[in-house]
C-alpha positions, 0 to 999 in steps of 0.5 A, spaced: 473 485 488 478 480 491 477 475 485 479 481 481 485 483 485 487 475 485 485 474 477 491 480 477 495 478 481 495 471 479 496 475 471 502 479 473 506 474 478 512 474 473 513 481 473 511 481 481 517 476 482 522 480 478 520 486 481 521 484 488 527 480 486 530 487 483 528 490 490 531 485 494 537 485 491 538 494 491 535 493 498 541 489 500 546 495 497 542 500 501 547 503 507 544 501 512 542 495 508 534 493 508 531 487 509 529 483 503 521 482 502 518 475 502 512 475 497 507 473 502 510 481 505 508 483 499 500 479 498 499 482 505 499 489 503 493 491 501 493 497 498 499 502 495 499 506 501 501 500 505 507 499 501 513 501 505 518 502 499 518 510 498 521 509 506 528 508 502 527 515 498 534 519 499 531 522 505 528 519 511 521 520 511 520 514 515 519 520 522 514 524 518 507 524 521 504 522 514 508 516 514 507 513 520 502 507 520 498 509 525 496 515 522 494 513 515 490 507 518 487 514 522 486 518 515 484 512 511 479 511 516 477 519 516 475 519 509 472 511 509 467 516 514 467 522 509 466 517 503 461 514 507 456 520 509 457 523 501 454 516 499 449 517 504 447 523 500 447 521 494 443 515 497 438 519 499 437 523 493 436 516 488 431 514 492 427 520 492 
């Protein structure tokens, strides 16, 4: 899976380049200003529930329980464990 994601990212790396050059620059016009992302930032996020740029939405939603990182590292986890007891299930039915 991460050699796929690579091979991608290493695909796109133009179109990543320009998108977070875009960003960057409308994040500087921003009231208050936001600071700019680094593209090892950007490598570093995972996956899109990672990704911090709906926080610069017109509202504020950066306070909202569902927003804060802890929280969604906690749903994440819930549903890896309920995604998990479901692939146990099945599991089970394959091997009867």
């Amino acid at each position: 899976m991460r050699e796929k994601i690579g091979k991608a990212l290493k695909t796109h790396v133009e179109a990543i380049q320009k998108a977070l050059t875009e960003y960057n620059r409308l994040a500087a016009h921003l009231n208050p200003p936001k600071p700019p992302l680094s593209p090892k930032e950007v490598l570093d996020m995972a996956t899109l529930s990672e990704f911090d740029f709906l926080h610069d939405a017109r509202q504020d939603i950066r306070q909202q329980p569902w927003a804060q990182h802890a929280n969604r590292k906690a749903m994440n986890a819930y549903f890896n464990v309920k995604h998990a007891g479901e692939e146990i299930k099945w599991l089970n039915i394959e091997l009867s």
